[in-house]
KOLDO-973844 format. One record per residue: residue in one letter; x, y, z of N, C-alpha, C in turn. Coordinates in steps of 0.05 Angstrom, whole numbers, always signed. Atoms other than C-alpha are relative to their C-alpha. Layout:
REM KOLDO-973844
+-----+--------+--------+--------+--------+--------+--------+--------+--------+--------+
| res |   n_px |   n_py |   n_pz |  ca_px |  ca_py |  ca_pz |   c_px |   c_py |   c_pz |
+-----+--------+--------+--------+--------+--------+--------+--------+--------+--------+
|   A |      X |      Y |      Z |      X |      Y |      Z |      X |      Y |      Z |
...
+-----+--------+--------+--------+--------+--------+--------+--------+--------+--------+
***
This chain:
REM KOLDO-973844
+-----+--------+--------+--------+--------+--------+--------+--------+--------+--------+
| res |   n_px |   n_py |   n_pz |  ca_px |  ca_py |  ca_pz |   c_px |   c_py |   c_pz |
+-----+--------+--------+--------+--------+--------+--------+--------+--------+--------+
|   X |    +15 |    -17 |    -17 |   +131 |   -113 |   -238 |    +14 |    +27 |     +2 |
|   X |    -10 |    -31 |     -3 |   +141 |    -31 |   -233 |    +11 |     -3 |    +31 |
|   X |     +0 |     -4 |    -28 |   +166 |     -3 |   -173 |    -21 |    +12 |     +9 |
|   X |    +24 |     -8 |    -15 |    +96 |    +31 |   -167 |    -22 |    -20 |     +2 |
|   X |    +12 |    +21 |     -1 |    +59 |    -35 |   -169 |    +16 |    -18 |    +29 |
|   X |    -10 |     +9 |    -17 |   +109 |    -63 |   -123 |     -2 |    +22 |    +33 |
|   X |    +10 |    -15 |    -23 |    +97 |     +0 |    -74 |    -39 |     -2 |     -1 |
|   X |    +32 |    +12 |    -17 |    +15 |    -19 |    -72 |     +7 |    -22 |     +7 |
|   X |    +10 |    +18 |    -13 |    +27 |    -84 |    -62 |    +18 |     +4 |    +25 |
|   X |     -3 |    -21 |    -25 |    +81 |    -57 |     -6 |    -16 |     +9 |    +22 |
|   X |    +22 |    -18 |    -17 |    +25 |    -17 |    +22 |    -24 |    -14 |    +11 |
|   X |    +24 |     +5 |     -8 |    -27 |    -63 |    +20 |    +11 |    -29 |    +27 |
|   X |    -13 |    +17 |    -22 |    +23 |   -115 |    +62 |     -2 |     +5 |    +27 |
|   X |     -8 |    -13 |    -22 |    +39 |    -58 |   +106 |    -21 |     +0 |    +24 |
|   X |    +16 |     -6 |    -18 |    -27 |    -47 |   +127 |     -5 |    -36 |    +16 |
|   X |     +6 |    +29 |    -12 |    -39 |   -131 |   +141 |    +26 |     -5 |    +24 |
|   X |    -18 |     +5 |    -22 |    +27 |   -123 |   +183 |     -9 |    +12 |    +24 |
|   X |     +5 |    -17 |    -26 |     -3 |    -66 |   +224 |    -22 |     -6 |     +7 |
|   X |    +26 |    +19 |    -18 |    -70 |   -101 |   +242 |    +12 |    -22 |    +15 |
|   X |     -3 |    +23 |     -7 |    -29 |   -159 |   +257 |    +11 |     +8 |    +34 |
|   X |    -14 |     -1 |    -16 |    +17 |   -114 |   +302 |    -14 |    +16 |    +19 |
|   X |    +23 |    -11 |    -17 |    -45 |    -80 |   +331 |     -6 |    -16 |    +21 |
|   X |    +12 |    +25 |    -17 |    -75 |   -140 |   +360 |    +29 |    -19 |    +20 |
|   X |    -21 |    +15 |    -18 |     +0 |   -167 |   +384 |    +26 |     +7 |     +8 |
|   X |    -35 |    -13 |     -9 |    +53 |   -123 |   +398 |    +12 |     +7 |    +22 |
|   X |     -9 |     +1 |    -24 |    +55 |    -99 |   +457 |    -23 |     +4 |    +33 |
|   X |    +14 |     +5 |    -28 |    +27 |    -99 |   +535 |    +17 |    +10 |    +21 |
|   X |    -16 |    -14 |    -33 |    +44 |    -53 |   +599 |    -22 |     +5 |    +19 |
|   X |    +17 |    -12 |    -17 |     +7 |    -41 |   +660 |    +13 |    +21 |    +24 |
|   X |     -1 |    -21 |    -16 |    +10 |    +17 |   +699 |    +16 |    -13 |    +31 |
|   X |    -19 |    +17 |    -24 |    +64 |     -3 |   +768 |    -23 |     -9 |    +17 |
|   X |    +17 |     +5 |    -17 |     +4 |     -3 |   +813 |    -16 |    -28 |    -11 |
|   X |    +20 |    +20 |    +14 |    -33 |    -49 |   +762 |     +9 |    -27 |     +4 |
|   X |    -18 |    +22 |     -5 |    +24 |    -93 |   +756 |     +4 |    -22 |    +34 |
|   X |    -18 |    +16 |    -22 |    +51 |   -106 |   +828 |    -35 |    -16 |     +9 |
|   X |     +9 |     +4 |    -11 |    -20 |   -113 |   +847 |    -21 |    -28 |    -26 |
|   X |    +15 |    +18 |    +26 |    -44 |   -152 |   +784 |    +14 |    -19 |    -25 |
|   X |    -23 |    +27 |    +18 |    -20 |   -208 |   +727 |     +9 |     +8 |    -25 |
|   X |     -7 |     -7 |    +23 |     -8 |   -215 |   +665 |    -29 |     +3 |    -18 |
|   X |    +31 |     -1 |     +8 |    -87 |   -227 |   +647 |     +0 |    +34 |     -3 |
|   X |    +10 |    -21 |     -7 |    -95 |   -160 |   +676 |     +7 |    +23 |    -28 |
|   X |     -9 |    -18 |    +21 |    -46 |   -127 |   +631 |     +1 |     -3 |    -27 |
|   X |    +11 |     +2 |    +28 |    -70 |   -156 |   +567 |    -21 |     +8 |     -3 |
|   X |    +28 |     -2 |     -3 |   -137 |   -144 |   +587 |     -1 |    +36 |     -7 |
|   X |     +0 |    -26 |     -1 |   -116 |    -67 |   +591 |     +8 |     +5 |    -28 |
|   X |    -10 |     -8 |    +24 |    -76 |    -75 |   +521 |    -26 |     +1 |    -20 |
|   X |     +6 |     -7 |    +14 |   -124 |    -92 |   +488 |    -32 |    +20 |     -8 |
|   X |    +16 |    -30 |     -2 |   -174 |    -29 |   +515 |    +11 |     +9 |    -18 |
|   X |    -13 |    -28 |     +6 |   -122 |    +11 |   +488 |    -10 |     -8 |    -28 |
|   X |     +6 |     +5 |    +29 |   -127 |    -19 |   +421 |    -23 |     +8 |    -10 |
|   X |    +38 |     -2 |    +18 |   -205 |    -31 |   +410 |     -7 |    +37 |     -3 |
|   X |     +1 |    -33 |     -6 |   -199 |    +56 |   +432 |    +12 |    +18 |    -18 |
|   X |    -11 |    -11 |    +26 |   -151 |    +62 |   +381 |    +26 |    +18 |    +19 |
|   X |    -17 |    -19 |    -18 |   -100 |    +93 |   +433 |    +27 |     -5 |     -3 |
|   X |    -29 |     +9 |    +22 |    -35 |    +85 |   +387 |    +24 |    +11 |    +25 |
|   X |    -24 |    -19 |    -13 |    +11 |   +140 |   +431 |     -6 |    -21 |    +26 |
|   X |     -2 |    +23 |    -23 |    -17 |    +86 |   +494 |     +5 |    -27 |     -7 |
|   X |    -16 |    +30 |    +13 |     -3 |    +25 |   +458 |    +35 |     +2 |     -2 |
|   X |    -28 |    -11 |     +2 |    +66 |    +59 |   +445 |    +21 |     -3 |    +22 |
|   X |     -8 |     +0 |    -34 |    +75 |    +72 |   +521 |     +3 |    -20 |     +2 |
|   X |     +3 |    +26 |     -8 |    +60 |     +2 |   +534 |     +9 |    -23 |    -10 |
|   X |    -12 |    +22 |    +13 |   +108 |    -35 |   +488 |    +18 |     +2 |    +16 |
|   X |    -24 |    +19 |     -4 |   +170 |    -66 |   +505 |    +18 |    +21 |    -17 |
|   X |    -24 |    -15 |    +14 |   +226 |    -18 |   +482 |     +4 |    -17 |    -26 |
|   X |    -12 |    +21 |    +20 |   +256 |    -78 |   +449 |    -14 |     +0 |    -26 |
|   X |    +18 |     +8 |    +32 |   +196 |    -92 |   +403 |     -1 |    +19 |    -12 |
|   X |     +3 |    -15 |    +25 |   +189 |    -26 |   +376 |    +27 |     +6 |    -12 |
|   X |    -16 |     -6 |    +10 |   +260 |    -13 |   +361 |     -2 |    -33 |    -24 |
|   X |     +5 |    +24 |    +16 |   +244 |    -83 |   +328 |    -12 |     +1 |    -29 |
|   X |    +18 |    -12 |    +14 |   +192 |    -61 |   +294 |    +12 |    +22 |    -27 |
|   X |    -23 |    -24 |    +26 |   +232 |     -4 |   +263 |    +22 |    -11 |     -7 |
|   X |    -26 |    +20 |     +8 |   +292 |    -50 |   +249 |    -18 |    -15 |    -19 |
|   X |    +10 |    +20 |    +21 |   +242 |    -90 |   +206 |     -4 |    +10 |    -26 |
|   X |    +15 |    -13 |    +26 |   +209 |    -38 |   +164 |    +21 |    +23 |     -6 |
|   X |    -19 |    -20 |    +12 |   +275 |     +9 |   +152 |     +1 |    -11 |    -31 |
|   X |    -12 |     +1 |    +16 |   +296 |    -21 |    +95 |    -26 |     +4 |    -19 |
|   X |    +14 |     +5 |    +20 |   +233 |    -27 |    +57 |     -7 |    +38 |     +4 |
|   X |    +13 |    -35 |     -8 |   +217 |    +58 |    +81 |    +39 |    +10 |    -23 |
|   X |    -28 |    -13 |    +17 |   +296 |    +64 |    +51 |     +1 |    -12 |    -31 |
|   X |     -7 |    +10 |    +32 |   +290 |    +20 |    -20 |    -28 |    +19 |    -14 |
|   X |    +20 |    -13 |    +17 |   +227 |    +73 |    -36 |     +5 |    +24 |     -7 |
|   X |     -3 |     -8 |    +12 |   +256 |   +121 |    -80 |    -21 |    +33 |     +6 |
|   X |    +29 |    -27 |     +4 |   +185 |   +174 |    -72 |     -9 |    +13 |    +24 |
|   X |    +10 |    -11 |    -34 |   +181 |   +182 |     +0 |    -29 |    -13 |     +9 |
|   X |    +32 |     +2 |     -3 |   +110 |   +157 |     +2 |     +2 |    -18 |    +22 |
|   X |     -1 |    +24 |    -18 |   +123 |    +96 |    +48 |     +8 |    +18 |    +31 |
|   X |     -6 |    -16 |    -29 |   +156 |   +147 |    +98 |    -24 |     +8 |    +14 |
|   X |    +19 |    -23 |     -3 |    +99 |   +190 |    +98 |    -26 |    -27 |    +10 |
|   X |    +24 |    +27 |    -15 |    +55 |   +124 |   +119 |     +6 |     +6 |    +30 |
|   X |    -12 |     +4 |    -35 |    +97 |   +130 |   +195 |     +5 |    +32 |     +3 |
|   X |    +10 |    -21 |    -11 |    +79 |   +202 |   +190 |    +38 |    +20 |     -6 |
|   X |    -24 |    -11 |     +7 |   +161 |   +228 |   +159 |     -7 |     +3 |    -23 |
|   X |     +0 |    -14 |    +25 |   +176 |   +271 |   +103 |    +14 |    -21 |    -18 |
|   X |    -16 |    +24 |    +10 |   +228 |   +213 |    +90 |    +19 |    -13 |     +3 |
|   X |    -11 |    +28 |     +0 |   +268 |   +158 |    +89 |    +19 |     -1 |    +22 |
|   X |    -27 |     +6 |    -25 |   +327 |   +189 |   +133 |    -16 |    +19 |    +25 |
|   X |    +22 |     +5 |    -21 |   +269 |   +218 |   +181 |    -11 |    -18 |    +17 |
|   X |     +5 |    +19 |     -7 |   +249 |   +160 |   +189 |    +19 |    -17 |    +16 |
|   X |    -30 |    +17 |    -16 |   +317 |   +129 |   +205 |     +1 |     +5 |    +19 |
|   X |     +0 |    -16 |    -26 |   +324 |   +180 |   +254 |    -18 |     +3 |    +24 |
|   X |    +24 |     -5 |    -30 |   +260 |   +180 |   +299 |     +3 |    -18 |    +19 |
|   X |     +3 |    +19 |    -13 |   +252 |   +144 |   +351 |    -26 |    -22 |     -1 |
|   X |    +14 |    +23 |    +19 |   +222 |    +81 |   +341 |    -36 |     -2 |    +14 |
|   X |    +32 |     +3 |    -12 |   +155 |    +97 |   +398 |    -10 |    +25 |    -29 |
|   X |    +15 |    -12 |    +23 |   +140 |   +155 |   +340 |     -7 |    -13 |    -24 |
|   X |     +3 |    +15 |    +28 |   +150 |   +106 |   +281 |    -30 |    -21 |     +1 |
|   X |    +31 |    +12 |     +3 |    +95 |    +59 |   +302 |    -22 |    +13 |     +5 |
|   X |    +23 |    -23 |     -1 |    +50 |   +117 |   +328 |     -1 |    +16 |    -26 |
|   X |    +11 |    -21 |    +23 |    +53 |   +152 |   +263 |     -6 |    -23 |    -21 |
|   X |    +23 |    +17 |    +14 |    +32 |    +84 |   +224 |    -20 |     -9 |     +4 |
|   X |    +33 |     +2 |    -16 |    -24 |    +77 |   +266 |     -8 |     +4 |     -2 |
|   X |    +12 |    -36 |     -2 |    -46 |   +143 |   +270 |    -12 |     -9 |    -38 |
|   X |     +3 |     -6 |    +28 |    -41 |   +138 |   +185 |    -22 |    -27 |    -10 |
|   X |    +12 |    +28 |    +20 |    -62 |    +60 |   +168 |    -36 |    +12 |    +10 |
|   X |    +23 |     +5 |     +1 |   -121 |    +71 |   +220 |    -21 |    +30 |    -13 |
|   X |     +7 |    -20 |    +20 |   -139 |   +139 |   +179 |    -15 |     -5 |    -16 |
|   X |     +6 |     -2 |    +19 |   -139 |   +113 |   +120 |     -9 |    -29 |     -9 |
|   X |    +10 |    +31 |     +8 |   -165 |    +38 |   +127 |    -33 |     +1 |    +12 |
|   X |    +22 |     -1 |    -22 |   -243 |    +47 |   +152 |     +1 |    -31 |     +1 |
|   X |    +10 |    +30 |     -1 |   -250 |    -30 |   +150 |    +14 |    -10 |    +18 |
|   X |    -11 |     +7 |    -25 |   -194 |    -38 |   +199 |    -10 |    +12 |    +22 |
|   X |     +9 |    -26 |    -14 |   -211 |    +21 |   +232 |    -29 |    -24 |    +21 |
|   X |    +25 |    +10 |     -1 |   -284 |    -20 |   +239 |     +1 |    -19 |    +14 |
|   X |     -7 |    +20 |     -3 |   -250 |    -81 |   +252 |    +12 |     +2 |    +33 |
|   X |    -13 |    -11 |    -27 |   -211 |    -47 |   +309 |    -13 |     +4 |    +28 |
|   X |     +7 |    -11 |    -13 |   -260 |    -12 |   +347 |    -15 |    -23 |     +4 |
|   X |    +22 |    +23 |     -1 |   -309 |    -75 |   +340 |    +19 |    -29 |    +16 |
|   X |    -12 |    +19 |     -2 |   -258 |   -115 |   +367 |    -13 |    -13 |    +30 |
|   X |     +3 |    +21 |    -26 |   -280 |   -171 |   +426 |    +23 |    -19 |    +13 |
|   X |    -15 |    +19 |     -8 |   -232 |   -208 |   +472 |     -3 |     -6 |    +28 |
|   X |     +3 |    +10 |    -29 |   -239 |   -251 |   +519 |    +33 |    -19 |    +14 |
|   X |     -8 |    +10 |    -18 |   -184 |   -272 |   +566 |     +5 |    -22 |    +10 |
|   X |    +10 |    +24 |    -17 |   -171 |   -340 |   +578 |    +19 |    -10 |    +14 |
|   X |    -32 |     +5 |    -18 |   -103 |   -345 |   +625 |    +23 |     +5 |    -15 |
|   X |    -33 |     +5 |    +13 |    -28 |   -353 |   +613 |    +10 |    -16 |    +21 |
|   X |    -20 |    +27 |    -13 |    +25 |   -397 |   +629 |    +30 |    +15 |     -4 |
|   X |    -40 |     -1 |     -8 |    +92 |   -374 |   +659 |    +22 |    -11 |    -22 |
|   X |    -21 |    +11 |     +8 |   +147 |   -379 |   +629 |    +37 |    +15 |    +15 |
|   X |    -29 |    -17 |    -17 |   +218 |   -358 |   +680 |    -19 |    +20 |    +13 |
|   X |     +4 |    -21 |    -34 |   +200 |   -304 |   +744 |     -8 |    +28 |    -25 |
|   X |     +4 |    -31 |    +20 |   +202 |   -246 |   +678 |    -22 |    -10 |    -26 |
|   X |    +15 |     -1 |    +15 |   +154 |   -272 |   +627 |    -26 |    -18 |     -1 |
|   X |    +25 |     +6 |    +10 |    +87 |   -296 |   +606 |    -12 |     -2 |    -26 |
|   X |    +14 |     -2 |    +32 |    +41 |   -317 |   +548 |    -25 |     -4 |     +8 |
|   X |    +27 |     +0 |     -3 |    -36 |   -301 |   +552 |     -8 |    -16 |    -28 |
|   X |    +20 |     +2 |    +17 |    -83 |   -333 |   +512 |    -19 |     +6 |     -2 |
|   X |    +19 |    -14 |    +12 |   -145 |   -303 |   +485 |    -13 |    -10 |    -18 |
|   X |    +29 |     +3 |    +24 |   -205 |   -315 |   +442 |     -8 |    +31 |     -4 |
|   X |    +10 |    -26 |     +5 |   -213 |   -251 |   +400 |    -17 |     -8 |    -28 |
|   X |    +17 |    -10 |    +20 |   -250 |   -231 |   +348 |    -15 |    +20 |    -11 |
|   X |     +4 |    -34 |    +15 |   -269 |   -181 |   +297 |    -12 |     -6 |    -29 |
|   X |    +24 |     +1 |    +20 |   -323 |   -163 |   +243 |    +21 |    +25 |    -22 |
|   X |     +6 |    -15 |    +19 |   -315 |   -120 |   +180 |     +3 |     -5 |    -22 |
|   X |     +3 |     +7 |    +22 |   -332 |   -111 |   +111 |    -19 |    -30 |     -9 |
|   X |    +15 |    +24 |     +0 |   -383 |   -165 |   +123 |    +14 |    -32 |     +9 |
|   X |    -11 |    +19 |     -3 |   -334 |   -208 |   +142 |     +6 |     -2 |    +35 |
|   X |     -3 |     +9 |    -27 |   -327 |   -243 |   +220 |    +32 |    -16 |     -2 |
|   X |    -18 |    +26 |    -10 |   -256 |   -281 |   +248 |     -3 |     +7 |    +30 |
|   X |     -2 |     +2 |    -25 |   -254 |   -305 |   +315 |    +15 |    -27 |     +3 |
|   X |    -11 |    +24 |     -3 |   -194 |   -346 |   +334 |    +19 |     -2 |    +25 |
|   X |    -15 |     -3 |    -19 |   -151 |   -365 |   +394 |    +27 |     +6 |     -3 |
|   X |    -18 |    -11 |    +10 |    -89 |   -324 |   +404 |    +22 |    -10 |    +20 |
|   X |    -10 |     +5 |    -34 |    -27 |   -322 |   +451 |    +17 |    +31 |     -9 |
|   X |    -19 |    -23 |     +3 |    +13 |   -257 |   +467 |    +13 |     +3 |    +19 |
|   X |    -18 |    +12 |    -14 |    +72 |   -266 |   +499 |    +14 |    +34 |    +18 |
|   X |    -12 |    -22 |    -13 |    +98 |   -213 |   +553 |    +22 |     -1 |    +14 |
|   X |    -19 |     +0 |    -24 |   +159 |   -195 |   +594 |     +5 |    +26 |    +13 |
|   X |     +2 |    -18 |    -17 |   +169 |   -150 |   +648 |    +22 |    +15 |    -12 |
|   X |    -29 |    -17 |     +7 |   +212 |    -93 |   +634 |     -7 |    +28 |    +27 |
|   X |     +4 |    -18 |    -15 |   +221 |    -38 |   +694 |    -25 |     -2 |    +15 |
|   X |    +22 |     +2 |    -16 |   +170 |    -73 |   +732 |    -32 |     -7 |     -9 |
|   X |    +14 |     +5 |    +16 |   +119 |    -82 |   +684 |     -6 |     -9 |    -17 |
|   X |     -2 |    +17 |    +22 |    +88 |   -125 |   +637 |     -3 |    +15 |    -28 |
|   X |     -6 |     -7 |    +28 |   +102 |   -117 |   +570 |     +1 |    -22 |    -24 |
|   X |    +12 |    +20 |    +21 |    +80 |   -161 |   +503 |    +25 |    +11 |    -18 |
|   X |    -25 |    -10 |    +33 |   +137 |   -168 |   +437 |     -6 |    -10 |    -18 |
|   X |     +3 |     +8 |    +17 |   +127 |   -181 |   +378 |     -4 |    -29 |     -6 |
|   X |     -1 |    +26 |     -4 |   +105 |   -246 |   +358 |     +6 |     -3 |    -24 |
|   X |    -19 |     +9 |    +19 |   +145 |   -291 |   +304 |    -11 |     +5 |    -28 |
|   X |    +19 |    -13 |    +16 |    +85 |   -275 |   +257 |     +5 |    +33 |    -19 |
|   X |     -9 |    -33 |    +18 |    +94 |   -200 |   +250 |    +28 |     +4 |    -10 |
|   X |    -34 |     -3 |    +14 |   +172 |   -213 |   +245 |     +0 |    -13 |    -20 |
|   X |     +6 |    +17 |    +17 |   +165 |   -261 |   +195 |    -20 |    +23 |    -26 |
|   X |    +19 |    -17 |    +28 |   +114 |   -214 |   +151 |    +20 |    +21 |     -5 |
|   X |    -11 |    -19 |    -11 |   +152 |   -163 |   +169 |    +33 |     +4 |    -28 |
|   X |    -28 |    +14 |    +19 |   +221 |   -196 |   +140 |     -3 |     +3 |    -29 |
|   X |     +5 |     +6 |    +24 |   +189 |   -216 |    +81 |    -11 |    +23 |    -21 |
|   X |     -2 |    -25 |    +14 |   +174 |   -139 |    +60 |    +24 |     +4 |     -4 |
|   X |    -33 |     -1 |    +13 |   +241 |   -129 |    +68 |    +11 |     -5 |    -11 |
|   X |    -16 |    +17 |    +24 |   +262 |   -176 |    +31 |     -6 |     +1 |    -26 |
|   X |     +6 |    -12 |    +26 |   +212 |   -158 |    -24 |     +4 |    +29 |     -9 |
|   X |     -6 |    -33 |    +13 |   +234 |    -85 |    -29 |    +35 |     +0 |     -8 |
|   X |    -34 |    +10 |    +11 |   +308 |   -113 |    -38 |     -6 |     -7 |    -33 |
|   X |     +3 |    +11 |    +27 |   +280 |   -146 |   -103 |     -8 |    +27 |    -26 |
+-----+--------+--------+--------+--------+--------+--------+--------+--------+--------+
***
């Protein structure tokens, strides 16, 4: 395999990581929302932001942790690409741009770009349905909602039950990554090593 065959299929990963991390990355509610509301509430608000497409409020509303996570996952595969192109996906000229940003710009500028340049997610996104169906505690700081979502495009329907796990940070709930996106995530990494 080339390295420009290995950067589409790269690209075409990237984008299945960033639908994945659309739908489960992160969750905050506003302090008033919070003190006076659950964890329902503040998934219920995440995933407005999403179906809206509201990347820079999705951003707001992660978990510090997950996005520096997030950018800890996908460095190495933005540093083994030789052409810059992979940068320029998270919206950098390149590779040591990228190193350098902070990690709420890194996932707002693949957002911003995948949902650009994907209409089918794009389609998939804005069409998105979820319904709400509780959570279950876990310790005084975290939570896991579950959900029945679902989403249409390209002629194609899924609708399956989800869970998205939150913890409070500064008072507010907040969703992290789930083992899924780290796991895909990894496994770029690991294929841009090869």
């Amino acid at each position: 395999m080339t390295f420009r065959q290995g950067l589409v299929i790269m690209r075409t990963i990237a984008l299945g990581v960033a639908f994945v991390a659309v739908l489960v990355t992160a969750v905050r509610v506003e302090a008033q929302s919070a003190s006076a509301g659950s964890p329902e509430i503040a998934a219920q608000q995440y995933f407005e932001l999403t179906r809206t497409e509201n990347w820079a409020g999705i951003a707001d509303a992660t978990h510090p942790d997950a996005l520096k996570r997030f950018q800890e996952i996908l460095a190495p595969i933005v540093a083994a690409d030789g052409t810059g192109e992979l940068a320029t996906l998270f919206g950098f000229p390149d590779a040591e741009a990228f190193k350098k940003a902070p990690a709420r710009e890194v996932y707002v500028g693949l957002m911003k770009t995948i949902s650009a340049r994907a209409p089918a997610l794009k389609q998939a996104i804005t069409g998105m349905k979820v319904q709400v169906l509780g959570h279950v505690p876990e310790g005084a700081d975290s939570a896991h909602v579950v959900y029945r979502g679902s989403a249409a495009a390209l002629d194609m329907s899924v609708e399956s039950i989800e869970v998205i796990s939150l913890r409070r940070h500064e008072g507010t709930w907040r969703a992290l990554l789930t083992k899924n996106v780290e796991g895909v995530a990894a496994a770029l990494a690991g294929a841009a090593k090869r």
